[in-house]
N, C-alpha and C positions, 0 to 999 in steps of 0.2 A: 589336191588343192581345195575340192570340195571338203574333205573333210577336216582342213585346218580353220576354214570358215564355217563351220558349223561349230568347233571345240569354242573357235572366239566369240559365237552368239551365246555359247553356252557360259562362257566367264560372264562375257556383258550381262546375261540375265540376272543368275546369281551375283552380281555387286547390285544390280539394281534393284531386286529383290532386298538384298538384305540395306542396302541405303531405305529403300519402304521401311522397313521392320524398325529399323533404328529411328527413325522418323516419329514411328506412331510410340514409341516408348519415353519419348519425352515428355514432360509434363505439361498439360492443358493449358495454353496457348501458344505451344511452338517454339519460341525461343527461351521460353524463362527454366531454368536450369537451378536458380538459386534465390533464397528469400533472405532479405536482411532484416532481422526484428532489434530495437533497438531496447535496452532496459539501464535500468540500476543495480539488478541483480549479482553482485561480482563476489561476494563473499558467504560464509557456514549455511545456514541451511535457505537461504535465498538461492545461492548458485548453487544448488546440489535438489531444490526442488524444480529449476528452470530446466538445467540438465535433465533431469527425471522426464518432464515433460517433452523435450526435445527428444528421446528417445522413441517414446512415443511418435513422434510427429515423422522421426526417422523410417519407422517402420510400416508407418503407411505411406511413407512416401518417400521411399529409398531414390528416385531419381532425381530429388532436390536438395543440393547444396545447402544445411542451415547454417547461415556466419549471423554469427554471436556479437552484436556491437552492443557490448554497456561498460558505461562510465562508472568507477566507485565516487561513493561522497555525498553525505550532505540530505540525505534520505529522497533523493532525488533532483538534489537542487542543481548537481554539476553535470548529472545527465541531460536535465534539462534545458539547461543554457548551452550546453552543445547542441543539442535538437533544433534551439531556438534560430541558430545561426546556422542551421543546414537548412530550413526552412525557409528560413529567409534570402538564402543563394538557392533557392529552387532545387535540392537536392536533398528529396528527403529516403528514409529508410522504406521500405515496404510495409513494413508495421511497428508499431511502438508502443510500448507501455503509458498508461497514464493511469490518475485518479478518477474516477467515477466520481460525476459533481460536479462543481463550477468550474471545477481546474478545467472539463473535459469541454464543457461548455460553452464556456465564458472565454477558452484560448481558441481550442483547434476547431470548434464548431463554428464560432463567430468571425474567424478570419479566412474560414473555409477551406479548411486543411485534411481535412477528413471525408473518407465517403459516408451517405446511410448505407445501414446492412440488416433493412428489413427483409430485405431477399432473402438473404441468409437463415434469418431467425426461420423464415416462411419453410424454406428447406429443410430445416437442421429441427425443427417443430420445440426450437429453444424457451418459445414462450408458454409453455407446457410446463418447463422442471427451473426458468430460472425466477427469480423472487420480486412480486408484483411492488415491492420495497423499492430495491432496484433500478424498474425498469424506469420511471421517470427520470430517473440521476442523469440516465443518459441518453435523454430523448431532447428531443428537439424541433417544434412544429411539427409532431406525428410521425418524428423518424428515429431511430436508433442507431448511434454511432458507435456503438463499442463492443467489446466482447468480455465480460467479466471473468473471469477466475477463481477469484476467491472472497471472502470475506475475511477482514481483520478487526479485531477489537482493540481500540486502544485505552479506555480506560480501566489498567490496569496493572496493580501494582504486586512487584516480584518481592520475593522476599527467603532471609538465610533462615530456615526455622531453626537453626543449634542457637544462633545468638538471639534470636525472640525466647526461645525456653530459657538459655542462661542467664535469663535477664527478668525473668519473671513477664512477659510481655506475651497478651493475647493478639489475632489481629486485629484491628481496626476498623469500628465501621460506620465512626463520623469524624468529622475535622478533628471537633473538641479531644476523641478518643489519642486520634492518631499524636495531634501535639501534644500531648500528655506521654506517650508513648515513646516521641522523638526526644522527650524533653531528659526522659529518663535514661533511653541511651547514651545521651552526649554529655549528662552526668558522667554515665560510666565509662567515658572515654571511646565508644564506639559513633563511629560515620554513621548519622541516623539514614539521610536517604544520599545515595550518588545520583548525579548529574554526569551528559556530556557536553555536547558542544551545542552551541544555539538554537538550534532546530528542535533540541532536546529539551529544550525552556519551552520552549512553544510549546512542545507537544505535554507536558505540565501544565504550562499555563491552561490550556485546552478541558482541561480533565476538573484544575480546582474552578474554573467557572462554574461547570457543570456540577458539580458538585455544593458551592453557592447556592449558585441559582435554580438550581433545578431543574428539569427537562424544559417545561413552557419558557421560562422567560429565556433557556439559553438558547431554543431555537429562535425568539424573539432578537436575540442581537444579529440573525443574518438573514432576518428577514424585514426587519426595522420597527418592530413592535415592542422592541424593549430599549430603552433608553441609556446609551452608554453611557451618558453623565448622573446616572441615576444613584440614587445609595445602594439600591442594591449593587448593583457593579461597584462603585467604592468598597464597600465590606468586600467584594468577592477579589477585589485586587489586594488590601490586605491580607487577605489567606493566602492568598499568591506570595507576595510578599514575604510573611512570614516563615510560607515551607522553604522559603530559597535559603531562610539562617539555617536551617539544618542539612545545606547538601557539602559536596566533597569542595574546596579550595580552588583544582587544577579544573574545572567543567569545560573552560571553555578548551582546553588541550586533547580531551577525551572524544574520542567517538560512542556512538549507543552501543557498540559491544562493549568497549574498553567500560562503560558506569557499567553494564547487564554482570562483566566478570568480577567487578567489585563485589556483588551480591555474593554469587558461590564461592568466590575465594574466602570470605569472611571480612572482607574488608569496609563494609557495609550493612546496614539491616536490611535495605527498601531499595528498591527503584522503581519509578513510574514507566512505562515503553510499552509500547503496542506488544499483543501476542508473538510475534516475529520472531522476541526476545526467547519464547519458546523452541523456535525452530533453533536460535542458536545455540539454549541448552542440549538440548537434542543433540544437537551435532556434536557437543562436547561430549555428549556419552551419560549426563545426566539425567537422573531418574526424579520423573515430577512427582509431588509429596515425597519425598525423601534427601533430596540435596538443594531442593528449591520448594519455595507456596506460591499461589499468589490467591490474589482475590479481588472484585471489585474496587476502585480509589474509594476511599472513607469517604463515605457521602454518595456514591452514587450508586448501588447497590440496586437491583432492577434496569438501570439503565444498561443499552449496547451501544459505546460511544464508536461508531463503526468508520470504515475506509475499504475500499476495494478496487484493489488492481485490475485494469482489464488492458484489453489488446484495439488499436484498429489497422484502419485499412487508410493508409495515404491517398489523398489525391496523386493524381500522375505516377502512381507508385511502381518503379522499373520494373517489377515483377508481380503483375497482379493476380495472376492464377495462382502463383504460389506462395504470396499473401492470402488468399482466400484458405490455399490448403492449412496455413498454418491455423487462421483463426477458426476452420472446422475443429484444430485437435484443442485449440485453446478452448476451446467449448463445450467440449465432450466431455464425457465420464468418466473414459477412459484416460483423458488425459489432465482431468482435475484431480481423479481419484493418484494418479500418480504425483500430480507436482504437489497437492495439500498437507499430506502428512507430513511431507520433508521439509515444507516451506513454515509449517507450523503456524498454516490458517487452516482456516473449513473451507466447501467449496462453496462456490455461488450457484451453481444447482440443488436443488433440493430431493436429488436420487442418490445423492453421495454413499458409497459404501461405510456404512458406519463403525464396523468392524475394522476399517484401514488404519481410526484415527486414534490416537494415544486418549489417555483420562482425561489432560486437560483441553485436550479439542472436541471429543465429546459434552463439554460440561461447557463448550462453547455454542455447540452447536444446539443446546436443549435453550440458552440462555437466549442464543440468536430469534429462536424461535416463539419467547415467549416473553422477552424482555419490550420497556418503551427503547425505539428505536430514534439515536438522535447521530450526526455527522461529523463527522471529524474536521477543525479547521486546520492545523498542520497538513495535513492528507489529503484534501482539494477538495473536500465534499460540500462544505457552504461558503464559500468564498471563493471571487474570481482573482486569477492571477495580481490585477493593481491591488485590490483590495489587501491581499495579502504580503504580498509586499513592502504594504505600508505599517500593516499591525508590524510585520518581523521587526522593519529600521526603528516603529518607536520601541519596543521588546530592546531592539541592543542597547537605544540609550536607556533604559530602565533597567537592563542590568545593572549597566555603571554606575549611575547614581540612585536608583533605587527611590527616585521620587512618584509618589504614586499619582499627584496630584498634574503631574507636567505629560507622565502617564496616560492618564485615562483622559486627560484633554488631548493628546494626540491620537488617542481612541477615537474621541467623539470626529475629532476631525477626518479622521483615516475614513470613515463611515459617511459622511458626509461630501467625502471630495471620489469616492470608487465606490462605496458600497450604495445600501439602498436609502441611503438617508439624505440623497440628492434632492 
């Protein structure tokens, strides 16, 4: 008898024993077992560099479930209106993608959606390797909300170099050039530049500003020291204007890969789209200087029209400890150095493995580092959500009709009624 009651102390211990063990192998805070990170990431080398990353994140931390919530479309417009409404029922992801800048500011900082993560920096000694550019984008009364990732360039325009040779055609590297340029292909029956869908007008319109206007006054329209009913911005929305006669017919039908493949396929000379467009070449198997060029938009040649993805930390966030473990690997070098090459940006640290990155991300990263530094409005860098908004609804009716003058008064106003010209 005694010694079936010693065998049963000895079961009891050993489950209790290994219930301990199992216990301490979960992840730092006990219950949370999985992190939900929300993005846009769903397609060529966006999801093949998040993937990349999450591998990463797997292997430091094989006891936490990563579920992958992102919406495709719209370069984040349709991920984001889902966010907007799980937010707003109090039910948000663990962490989520956003733009660094007003987007990050002006929504989830102002309506208090987000934690600070100066802790974090303090721990991770981030404010060391990430770029003192940056760190105001996402700050806020002396606190830092975000985790950056990468750096992107969007003024940038791609290009089929068999049809620029066959056509006798250099690149481009003023307005005047480039219409000259465009004027002469669509003589020749060649698509001078492709377009996609809306967002992609934007993210044009964005580029011939700056290229108009030039660094000072373009940073002047989002900070309200340049004048949108000005002539300079009339000139500069004629140029607008004018590139829109030489794009594809079907834009608004297209997405930014469907106008990026008109390039390589031959279907087109040009398209404007952030570096990104690289990661998609990439993932086709394309070789840069050889099946693609690009080069600064005509006209802004020194400038880095930038945007940068980063991560945070939700308030109330179901699983906070393994939020925190993600945005350690979203911060790392090890885990930038993996998602950047594939994603076809640089990283937002400045220890990046330089050796990881293709020619054209190196020749990004030299440009990053030496170029005048201005913000992307498509990309949420100088404008807050109303603000933007509003430029896009007056953008569609300027598609349609193409009026510049009903235009750029809905400019002055968009600026006046959201931005800083209140």
């Amino acid at each position: 008898m005694k010694r079936r009651k010693s065998l049963s102390l000895q079961i009891l211990s050993i489950v209790l024993v290994s219930v301990f063990l199992l216990a301490a192998c979960q992840p730092a805070g006990g219950e949370a077992s999985e992190v939900e990170v929300f993005s846009w990431w769903t397609g060529g080398g966006e999801a093949a560099g998040l993937d990349a990353m999450i591998e990463v994140f797997k292997e430091k931390n094989p006891n936490i479930e990563f579920v992958n919530s992102a919406v495709a479309g719209g370069a984040g417009t349709n991920a984001r209106a889902v966010l907007a409404t799980r937010l707003s029922q109090n039910e948000p992801p663990d962490s989520w993608q956003g733009h660094a800048g007003q987007e990050l500011i002006g929504t989830y900082v102002k309506d208090e959606k987000i934690e600070p993560l100066n802790f974090l920096y303090d721990e991770e000694g981030w404010l060391d390797v990430m770029p003192a550019t940056l760190i105001p984008l996402i700050s806020d009364g002396g606190n830092i909300y975000s985790v950056p990732v990468n750096i992107h360039r969007a003024n940038v325009i791609w290009s089929n170099s068999q049809i620029l040779a066959d056509n006798g055609i250099s690149i481009p590297t003023s307005m005047d050039e480039w219409f000259a340029a465009m004027d002469a292909l669509q003589a020749a029956g060649v698509t001078p530049l492709s377009m996609g869908e809306q967002w992609t007008a934007m993210h044009l319109f964005e580029t011939i500003m700056l290229s108009s206007l030039g660094p000072d006054k373009y940073n002047g329209l989002w900070d309200g020291s340049t004048d949108w009913g000005s002539s300079d911005v009339t000139a500069a929305l004629e140029a607008f204007t004018k590139t829109l006669s030489y794009t594809n017919s079907d834009a608004s039908s297209l997405s930014w890969q469907d106008a990026s493949q008109l390039v390589v396929d031959g279907s087109a000379a040009f398209n404007v789209m952030g570096d990104w467009a690289q990661g998609f070449y990439q993932e086709l198997g394309l070789e840069p200087n050889t099946d693609y060029g690009w080069a600064p938009v005509p006209g802004t040649g020194g400038n880095f029209q930038f945007l940068s993805d980063s991560f945070v930390l939700a308030v109330g966030a179901p699983d906070r400890d393994a939020a925190l473990a993600w945005l350690k690997v979203a911060g790392s070098k090890d885990g930038q150095d993996a998602f950047n090459p594939v994603k076809g940006s640089i990283p937002a640290r400045s220890d990046g493995d330089v050796s990881l990155y293709n020619v054209y991300l190196q020749s990004a990263m030299d440009d990053w580092a030496s170029n005048t530094v201005v913000g992307s409005l498509t990309h949420g860098v100088v404008a807050n959500d109303s603000w933007k908004s509003e430029i896009d609804t007056a953008l569609g009716l300027f598609l349609q009709d193409q009026d510049v003058g009903a235009f750029q008064a809905a400019l002055v106003a968009a600026c006046a009624s959201t931005g800083p010209c209140q």
